[in-house]
KEGUKOL-491673 format. One record per residue (C-alpha): residue in three letters; x, z, y. Coordinates in pm, 1 decimal. Each point is the difference from the previous one (the first is absolute). Example, Ala and Ser with C-alpha at 12.3 -4.5 7.8 and 13.67 -1.06 7.14 Angstrom:
<nodes>
(node ALA (1230.0 780.0 -450.0))
(node SER (137.0 -66.0 344.0))
</nodes>
This chain:
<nodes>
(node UNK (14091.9 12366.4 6072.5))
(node UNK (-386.1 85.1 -12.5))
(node UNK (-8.7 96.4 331.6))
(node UNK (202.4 -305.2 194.7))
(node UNK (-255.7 -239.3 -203.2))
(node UNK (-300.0 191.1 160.6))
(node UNK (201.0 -21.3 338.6))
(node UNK (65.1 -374.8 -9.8))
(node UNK (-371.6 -57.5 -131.2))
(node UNK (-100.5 187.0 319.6))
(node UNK (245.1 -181.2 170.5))
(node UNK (-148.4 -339.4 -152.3))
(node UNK (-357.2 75.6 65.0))
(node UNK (36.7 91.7 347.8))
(node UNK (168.0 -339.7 69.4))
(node UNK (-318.8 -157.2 -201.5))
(node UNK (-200.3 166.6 287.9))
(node UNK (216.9 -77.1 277.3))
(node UNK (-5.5 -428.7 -116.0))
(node UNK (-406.3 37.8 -39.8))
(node UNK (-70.8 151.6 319.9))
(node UNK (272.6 -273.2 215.8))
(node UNK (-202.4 -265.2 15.5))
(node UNK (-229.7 185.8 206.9))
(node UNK (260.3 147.3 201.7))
(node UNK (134.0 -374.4 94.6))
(node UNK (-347.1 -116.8 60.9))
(node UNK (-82.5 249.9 221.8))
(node UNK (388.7 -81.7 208.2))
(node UNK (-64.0 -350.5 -60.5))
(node UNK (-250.8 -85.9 243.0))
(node UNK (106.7 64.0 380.8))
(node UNK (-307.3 -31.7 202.1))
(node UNK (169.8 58.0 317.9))
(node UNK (239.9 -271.3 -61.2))
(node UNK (-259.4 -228.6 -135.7))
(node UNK (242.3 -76.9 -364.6))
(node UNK (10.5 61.3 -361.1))
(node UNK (377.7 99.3 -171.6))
(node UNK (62.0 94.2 -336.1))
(node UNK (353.9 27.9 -173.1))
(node UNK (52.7 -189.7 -335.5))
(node UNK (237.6 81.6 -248.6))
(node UNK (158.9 -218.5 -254.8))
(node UNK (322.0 -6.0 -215.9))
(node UNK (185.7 -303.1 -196.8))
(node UNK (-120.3 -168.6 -297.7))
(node UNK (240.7 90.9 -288.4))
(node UNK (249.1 -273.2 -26.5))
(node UNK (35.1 -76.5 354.1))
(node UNK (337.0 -217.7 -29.2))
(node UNK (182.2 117.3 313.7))
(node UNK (-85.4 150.8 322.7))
(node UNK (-226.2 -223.2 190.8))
(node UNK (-183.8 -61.4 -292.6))
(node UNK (-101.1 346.2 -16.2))
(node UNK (-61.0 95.9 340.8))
(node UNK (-216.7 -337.9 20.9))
(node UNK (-205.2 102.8 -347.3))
(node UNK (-7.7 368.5 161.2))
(node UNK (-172.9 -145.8 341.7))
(node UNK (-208.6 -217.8 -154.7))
(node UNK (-185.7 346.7 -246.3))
(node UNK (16.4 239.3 308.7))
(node UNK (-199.0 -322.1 210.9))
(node UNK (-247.9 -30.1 -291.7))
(node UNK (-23.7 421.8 35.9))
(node UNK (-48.4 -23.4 332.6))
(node UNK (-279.6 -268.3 -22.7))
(node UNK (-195.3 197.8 -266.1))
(node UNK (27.9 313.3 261.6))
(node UNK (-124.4 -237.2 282.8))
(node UNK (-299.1 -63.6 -203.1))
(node UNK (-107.7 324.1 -132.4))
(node UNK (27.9 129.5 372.0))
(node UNK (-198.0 -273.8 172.6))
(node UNK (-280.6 -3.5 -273.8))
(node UNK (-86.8 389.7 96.1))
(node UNK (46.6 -125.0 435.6))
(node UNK (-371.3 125.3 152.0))
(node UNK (-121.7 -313.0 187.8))
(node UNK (-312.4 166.7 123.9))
(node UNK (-233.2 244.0 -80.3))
(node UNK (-114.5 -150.6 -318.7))
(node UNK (257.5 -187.1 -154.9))
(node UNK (413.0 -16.8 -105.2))
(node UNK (183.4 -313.1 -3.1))
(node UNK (-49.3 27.5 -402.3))
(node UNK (-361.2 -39.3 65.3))
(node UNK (-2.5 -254.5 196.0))
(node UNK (233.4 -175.3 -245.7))
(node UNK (-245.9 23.1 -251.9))
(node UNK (-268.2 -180.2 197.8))
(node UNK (195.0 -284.0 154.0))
(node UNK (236.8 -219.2 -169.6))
(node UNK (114.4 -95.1 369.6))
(node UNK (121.4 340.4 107.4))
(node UNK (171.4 55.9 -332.3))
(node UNK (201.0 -313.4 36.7))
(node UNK (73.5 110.3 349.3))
(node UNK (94.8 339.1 -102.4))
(node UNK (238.8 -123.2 -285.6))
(node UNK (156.3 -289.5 225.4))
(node UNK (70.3 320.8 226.7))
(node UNK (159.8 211.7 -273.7))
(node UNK (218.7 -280.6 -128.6))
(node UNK (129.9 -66.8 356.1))
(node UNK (115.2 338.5 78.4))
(node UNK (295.2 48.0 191.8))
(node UNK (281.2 120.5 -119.1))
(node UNK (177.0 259.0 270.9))
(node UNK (268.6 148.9 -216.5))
(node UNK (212.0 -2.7 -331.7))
(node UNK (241.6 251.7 -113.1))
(node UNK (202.6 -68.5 -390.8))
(node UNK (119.5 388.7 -185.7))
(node UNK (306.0 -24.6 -192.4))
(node UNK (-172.0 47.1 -311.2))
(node UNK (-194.4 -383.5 47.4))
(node UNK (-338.4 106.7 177.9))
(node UNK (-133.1 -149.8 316.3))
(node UNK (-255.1 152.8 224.7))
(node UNK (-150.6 -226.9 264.2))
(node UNK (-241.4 77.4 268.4))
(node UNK (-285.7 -204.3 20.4))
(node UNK (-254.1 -47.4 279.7))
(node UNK (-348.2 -135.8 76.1))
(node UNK (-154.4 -16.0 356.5))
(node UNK (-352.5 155.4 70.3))
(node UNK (-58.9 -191.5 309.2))
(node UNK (44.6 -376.4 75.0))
(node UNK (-183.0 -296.5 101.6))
(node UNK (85.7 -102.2 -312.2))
(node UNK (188.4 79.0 -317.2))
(node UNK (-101.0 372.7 66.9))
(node UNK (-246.3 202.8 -196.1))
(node UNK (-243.9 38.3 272.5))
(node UNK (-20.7 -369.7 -10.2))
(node UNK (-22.7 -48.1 -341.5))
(node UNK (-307.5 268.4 -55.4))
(node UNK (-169.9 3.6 321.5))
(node UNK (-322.5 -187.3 45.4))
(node UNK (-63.2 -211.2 342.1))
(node UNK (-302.6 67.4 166.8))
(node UNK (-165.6 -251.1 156.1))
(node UNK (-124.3 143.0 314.2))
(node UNK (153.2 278.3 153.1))
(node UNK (-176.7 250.9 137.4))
(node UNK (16.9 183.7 331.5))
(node UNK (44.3 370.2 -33.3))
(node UNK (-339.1 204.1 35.6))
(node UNK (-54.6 129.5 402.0))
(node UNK (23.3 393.6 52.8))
(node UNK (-335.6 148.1 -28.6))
(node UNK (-166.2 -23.4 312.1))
(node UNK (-361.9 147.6 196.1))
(node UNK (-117.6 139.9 268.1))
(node UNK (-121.3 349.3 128.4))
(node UNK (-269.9 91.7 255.3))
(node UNK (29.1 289.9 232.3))
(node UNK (-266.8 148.5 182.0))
(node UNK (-48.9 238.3 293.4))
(node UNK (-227.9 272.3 -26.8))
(node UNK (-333.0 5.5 57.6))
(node UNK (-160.6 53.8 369.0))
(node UNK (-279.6 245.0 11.5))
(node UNK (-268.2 -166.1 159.8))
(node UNK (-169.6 -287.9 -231.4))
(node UNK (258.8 46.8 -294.0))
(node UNK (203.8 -323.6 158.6))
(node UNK (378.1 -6.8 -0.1))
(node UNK (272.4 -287.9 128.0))
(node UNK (160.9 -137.6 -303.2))
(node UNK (361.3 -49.3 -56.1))
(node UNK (62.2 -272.6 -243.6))
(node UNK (347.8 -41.5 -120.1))
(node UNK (157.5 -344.4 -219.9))
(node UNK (352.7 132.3 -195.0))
(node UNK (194.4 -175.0 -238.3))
(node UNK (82.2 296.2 -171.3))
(node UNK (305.3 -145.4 -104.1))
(node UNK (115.0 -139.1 316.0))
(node UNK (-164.8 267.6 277.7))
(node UNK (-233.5 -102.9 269.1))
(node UNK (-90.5 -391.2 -32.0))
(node UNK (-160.0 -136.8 342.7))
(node UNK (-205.4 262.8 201.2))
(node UNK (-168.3 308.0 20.3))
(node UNK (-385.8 -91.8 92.9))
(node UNK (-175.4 213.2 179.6))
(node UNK (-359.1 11.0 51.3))
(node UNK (-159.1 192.0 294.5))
(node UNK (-328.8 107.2 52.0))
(node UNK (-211.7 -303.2 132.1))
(node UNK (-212.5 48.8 315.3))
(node UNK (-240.7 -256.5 -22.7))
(node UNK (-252.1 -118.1 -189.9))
(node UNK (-101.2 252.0 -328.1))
(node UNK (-30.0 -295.9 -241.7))
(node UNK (368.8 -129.4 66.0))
(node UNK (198.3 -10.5 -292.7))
(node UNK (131.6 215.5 -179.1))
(node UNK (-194.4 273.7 191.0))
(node UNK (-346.7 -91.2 -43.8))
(node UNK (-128.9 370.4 87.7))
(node UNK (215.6 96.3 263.3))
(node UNK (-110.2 176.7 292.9))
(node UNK (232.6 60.1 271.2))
(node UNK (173.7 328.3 60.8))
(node UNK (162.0 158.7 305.9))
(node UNK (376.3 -38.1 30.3))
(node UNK (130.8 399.6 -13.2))
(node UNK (152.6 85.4 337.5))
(node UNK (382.5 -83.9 40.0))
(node UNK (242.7 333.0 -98.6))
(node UNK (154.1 178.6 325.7))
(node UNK (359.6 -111.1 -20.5))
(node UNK (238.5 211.0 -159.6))
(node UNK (360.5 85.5 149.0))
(node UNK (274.1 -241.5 -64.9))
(node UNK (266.4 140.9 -324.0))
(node UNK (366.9 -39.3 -51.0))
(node UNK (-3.0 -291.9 -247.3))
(node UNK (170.3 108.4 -335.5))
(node UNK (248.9 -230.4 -221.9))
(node UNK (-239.4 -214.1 -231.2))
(node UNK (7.3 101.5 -358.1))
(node UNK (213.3 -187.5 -249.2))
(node UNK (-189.3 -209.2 -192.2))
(node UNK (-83.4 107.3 -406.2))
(node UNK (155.9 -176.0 -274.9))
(node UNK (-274.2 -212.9 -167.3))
(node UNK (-176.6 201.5 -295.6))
(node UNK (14.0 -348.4 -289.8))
(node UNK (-100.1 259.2 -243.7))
(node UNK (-320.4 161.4 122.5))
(node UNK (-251.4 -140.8 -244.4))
(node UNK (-294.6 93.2 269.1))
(node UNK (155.0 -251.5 216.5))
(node UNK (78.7 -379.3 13.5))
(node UNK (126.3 -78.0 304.7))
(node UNK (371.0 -150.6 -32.2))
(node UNK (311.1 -19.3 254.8))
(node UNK (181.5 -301.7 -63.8))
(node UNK (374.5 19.1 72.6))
(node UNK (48.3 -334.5 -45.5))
(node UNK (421.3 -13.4 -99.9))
(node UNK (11.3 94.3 -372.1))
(node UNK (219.5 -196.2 -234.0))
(node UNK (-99.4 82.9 -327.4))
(node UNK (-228.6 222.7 -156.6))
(node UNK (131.4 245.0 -297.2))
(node UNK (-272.3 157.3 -261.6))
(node UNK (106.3 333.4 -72.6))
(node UNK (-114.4 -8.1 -358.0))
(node UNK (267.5 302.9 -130.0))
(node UNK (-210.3 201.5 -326.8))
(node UNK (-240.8 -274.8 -52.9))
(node UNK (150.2 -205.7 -262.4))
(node UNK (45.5 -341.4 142.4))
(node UNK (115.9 -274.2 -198.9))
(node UNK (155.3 -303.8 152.7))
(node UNK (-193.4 -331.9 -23.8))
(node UNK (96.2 -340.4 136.4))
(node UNK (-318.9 -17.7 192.3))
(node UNK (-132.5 350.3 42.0))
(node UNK (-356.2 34.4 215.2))
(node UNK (-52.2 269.2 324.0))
(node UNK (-323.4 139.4 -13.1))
(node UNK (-235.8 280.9 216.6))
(node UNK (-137.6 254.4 -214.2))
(node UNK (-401.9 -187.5 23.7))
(node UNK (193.0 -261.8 -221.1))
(node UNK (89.4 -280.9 280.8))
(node UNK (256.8 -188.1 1.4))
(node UNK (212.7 -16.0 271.6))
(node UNK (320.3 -136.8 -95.4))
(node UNK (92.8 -258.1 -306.4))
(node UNK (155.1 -345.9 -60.3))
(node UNK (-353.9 -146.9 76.3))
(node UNK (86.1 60.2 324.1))
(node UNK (320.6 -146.0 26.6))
(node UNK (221.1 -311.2 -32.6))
(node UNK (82.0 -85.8 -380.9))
(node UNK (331.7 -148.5 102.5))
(node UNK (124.6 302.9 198.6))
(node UNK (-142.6 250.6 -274.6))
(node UNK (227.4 -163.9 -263.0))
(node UNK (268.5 -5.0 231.9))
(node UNK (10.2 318.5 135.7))
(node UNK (-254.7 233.9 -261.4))
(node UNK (-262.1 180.5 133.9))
(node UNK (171.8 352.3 40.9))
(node UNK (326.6 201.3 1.1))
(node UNK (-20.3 297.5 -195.5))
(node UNK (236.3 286.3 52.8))
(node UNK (41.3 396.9 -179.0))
(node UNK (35.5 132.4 393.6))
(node UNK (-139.7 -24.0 300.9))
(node UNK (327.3 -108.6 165.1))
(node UNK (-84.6 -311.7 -33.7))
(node UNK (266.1 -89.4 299.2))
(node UNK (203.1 -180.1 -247.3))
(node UNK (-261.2 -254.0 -113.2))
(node UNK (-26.2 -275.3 237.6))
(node UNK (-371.2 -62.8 39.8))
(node UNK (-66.5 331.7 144.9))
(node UNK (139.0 -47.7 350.7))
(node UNK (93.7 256.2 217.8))
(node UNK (-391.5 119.0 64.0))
(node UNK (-179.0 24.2 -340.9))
(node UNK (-389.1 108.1 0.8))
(node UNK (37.1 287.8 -276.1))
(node UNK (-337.0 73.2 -189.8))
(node UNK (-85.1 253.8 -266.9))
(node UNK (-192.7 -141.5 -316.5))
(node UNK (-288.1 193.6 -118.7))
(node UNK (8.8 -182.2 -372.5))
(node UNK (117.2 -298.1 -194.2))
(node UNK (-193.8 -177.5 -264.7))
(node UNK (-30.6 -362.6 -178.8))
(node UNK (240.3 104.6 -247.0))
(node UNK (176.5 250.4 240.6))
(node UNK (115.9 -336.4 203.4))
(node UNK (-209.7 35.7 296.7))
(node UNK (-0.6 230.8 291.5))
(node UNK (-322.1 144.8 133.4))
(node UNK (-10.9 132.5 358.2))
(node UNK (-244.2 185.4 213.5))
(node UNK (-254.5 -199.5 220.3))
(node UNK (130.2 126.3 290.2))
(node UNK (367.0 -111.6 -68.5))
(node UNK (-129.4 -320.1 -144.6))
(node UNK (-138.4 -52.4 319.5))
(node UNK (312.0 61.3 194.7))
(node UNK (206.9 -203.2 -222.3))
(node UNK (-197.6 -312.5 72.9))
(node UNK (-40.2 49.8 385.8))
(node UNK (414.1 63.6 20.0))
(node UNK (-2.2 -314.5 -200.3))
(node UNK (-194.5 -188.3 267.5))
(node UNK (241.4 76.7 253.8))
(node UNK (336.7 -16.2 -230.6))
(node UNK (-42.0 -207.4 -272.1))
(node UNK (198.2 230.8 -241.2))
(node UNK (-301.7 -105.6 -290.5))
(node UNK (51.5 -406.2 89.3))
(node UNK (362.7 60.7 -57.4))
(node UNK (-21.3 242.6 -333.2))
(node UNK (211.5 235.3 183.9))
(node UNK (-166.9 272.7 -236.0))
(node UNK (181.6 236.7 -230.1))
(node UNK (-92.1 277.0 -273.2))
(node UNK (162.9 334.6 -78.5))
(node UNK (-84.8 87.9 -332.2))
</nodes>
């Protein structure tokens, strides 16, 4: 007798543990990033002296609905918006976006309803992320006023220069102009030695020196197949000179082993700190209606349909703001935006993160 009591208050205090640690679990299934909604299942039975059937099942839908709403709220209170702040928090500062956010709760749709034999009701309940309106994004996200292009690709220029000729120290000078995100931009210039007078520009001590004789010719060769050309090195710190490829859908920030949390409006950034991606930068209406970012567990992200078929794939270096925010390397900060000149995968939010 001793002995079942100490089994069935084992038995009783792991289902105390199991109940405590649930509400996690659900919040953590709730929220479906990919598919932009909220869902929670609420549970309800029938008030004692329900007169006949209907009566019951109606008094059982109507406690599993209130269940359902008090899930909805406890979920969406702890919902990162950005960096800094949950919906809670911004709840707590605006008596706008808490009436929005409760209108929302109360309006959730109801998707499914199932009665037990014993009197209980479960009903599925759910709340859309995204929406012009009468979505979460709409109800927490602030409009900016002016929206902001995204920041150009780091760009300069590099100088070249032949060597030195012996006599008088002179040389011709090679001066090069590259976009070093976009290759070659206009010429080469080339500056030869000038013949005339010493004080013309920019060779005000020049003296004039004897052309070398021309080399004997050389025997013709059997041309050879020309090389194929190397695959652009985006990862070479010691250079910044980018290929554009110009076709990508999407982008995808590989963030696997960093940490990252979802947010409603998460922020791109190099690793100086810039900024290269946020909803500054885009449309308010098509941020609320279509989020920011996809976030996936794989990098077959073939089923989410903002990829495309071509996705620009991109290995973050670090996350921070609250472990919301990707951080990537100048150099592939760089490429990002010049792809984004030529495909507009940015303008579009065709972006997703694998966490």
């Amino acid at each position: 007798m001793k002995q079942a009591r100490q089994l069935l208050f084992l038995f009783v205090a792991a289902m105390i543990v199991s109940l405590a640690s649930l509400p996690t679990v659900l919040a953590a299934e709730a929220v479906d990033w990919g598919k932009g909604m909220i869902t929670v299942v609420g549970m309800g039975i029938a008030a004692p002296g329900s007169v006949n059937g209907l009566q019951a099942q109606a008094t059982a839908k109507r406690a599993a609905t209130v269940d359902g709403y008090r899930q909805l709220a406890e979920i969406v209170n702890g919902v990162n918006v950005d960096s800094e702040s949950t919906v809670e928090n911004m709840m707590l500062v605006s008596d706008v976006t808490r009436t929005k956010v409760s209108a929302l709760i109360k309006g959730a749709r109801i998707i499914d309803e199932r009665y037990a034999a014993d009197g209980s009701c479960q009903v599925t309940m759910t709340i859309p992320m995204y929406g012009v309106s009468d979505s979460l994004a709409a109800a927490v996200l602030p409009r900016h006023s002016v929206k902001e292009p995204f920041p150009a690709p780091t760009t300069g220029s590099r100088e070249a220069y032949s060597p030195a000729v012996a006599s008088g120290g002179n040389s011709s000078s090679i001066n090069i102009n590259i976009d070093v995100n976009h290759g070659y931009t206009g010429r080469a210039y080339y500056y030869p030695p000038y013949y005339g007078s010493p004080s013309y520009p920019p060779y005000p001590n020049y003296f004039p020196i004897t052309p070398a004789p021309p080399a004997a010719p050389t025997a013709p060769t059997t041309p050879t197949a020309p090389a194929a050309p190397a695959e652009p090195n985006y990862n070479n710190a010691n250079t910044s000179a980018v290929a554009i490829v110009g076709d990508y859908t999407s982008v995808v920030i590989d963030c696997t082993g960093l940490g990252l949390k979802p947010a409603m409006s998460p922020v791109i950034k190099n690793e100086t700190g810039v900024s290269i991606y946020g909803s500054k930068n885009l449309d308010y209406d098509l941020v609320t209606a279509k989020g920011m970012a996809a976030y996936s567990r794989s990098l077959d992200v073939s089923e989410i349909p903002r990829a495309g078929d071509k996705p620009l794939v991109v290995k973050a270096t670090a996350v921070e703001g609250h472990s919301v925010n990707p951080i990537v390397s100048a150099s592939d900060a760089n490429r990002i935006l010049s792809e984004n000149e030529q495909s507009h995968f940015l303008d579009d939010m065709n972006v997703i993160f694998v966490r």
